[in-house]
N, C-alpha and C positions, 0 to 999 in steps of 0.2 A: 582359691582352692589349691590346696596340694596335695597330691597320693603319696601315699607311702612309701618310703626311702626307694625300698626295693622296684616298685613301681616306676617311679622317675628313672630309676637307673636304668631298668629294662627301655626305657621309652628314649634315652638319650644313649642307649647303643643302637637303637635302631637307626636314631636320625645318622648317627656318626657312620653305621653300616651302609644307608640307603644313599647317604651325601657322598660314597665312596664312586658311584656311579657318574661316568663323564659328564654329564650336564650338569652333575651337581656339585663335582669335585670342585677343588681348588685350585686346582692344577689344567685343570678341562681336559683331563687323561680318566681312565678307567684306573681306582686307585684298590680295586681288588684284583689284580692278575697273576700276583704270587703266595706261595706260601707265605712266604716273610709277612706280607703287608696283610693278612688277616692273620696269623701270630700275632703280629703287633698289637694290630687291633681287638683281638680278644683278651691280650694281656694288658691291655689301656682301662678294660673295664672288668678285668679281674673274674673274664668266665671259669668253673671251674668244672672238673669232670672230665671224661674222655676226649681226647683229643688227638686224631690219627696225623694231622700234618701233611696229608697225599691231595692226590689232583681231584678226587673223586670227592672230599668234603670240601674242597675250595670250588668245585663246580656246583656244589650243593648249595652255598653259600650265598655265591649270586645267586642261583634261584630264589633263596630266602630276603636277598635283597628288591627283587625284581618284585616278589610278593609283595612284600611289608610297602613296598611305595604305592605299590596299586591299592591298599587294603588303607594306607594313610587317607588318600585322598577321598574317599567313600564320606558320604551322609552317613549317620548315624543306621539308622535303620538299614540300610545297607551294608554298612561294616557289621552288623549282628548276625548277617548270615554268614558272612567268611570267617567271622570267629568260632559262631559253632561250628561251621563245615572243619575248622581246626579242632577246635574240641573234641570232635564227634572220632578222629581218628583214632580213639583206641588207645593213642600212647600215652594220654594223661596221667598221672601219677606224682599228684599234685605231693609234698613235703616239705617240713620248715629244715630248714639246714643253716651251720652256723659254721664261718671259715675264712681264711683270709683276714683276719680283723674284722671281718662285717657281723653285726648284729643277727638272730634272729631274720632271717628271710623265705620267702616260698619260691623253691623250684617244683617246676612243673611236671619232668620227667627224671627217669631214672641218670643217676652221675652216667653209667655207663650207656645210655643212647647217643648215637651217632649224635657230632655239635649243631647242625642244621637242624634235627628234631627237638633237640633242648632248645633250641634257640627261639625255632618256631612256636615253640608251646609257650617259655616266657612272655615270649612276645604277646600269643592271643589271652595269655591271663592280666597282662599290662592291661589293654585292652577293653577286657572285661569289666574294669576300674574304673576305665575314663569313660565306657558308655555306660555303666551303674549310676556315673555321679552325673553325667550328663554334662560331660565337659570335651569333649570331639570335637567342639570347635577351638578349643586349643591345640588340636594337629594342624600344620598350616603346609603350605607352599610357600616359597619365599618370594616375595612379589615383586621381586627384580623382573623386566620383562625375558632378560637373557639368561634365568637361572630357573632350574628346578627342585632346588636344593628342600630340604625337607623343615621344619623347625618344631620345635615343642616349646610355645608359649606358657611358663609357669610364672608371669609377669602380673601383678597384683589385678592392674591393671588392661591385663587382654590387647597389649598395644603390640608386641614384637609383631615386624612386621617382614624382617630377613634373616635368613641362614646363618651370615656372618656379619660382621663389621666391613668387610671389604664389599658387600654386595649392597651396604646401608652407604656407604659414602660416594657409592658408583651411582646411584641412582642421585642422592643429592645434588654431587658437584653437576649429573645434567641436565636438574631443575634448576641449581644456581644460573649453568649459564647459558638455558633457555632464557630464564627473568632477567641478566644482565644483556642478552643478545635484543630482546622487547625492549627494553628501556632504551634503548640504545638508535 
């Protein structure tokens, strides 16, 4: 199953947003702590709309980071309450917009709402998609024992089972050489 462009995208800024966080970083730093580095990152996924650049929407940010990981990890029926309690806030203002080269899309809130309220609403209409079609178990954890990294399995096959490549071959080479240390 795959959701719709706009869908996926909301859903792979999230992971890229929530993987920003030290346990889940790359770096095993806190990879939201400036301007710059959520700049970057909203212009990686081509958010569009108001964007103040201060301490105040970058503290907004991780909030919306800290969210969205807690709201990943949730069952199904579980994540339905947190998405309406999202919905329910009044700022919805759901419309199709078309920009940047991208096709046809639905944003959630108005261009000019602060970036943490757009962001939060894409995100709980993402959401809406994946527990409509009944696919929640494609929001994962990355099953490194040393990572908290986040993933979105759009894998035919429902197999992905890490955040990164560097977190799939960390784990392998020490099953390798658990099996070479037993043989041995």
């Amino acid at each position: 199953m795959h959701f719709a462009y706009d869908t996926e995208d909301v859903l792979e800024f999230g992971v890229a947003l929530a993987n920003t966080d030290p346990a889940a970083s790359t770096s095993g730093e806190d990879e939201l702590t400036t301007q710059q580095q959520l700049a970057a990152l909203i212009a990686d996924h081509r958010f569009s709309g108001r964007i103040d650049g201060d301490d105040q929407e970058l503290a907004a940010m991780v909030g919306v980071r800290q969210e969205f990981r807690r709201i990943w990890a949730l069952d199904r029926d579980s994540m339905v309450s947190e998405v309406n309690a999202l919905l329910e806030s009044g700022e919805v203002l759901p419309r199709l917009a078309r920009h940047d080269g991208l096709d046809w899309h639905l944003h959630a809130a108005a261009p000019d709402a602060p970036l943490a309220t757009r962001i939060r609403l894409e995100m709980a209409l993402a959401l809406v998609d994946v527990i409509r079609a009944a696919e929640t178990e494609r929001l994962r954890v990355c099953d490194a024992d040393d990572c908290s990294g986040l993933l979105l399995d759009l894998s035919r096959n429902r197999s992905k089972r890490f955040c990164s490549v560097r977190c799939a071959n960390r784990v392998n080479m020490v099953a390798y050489r658990r099996r070479q240390s037993a043989d041995a």
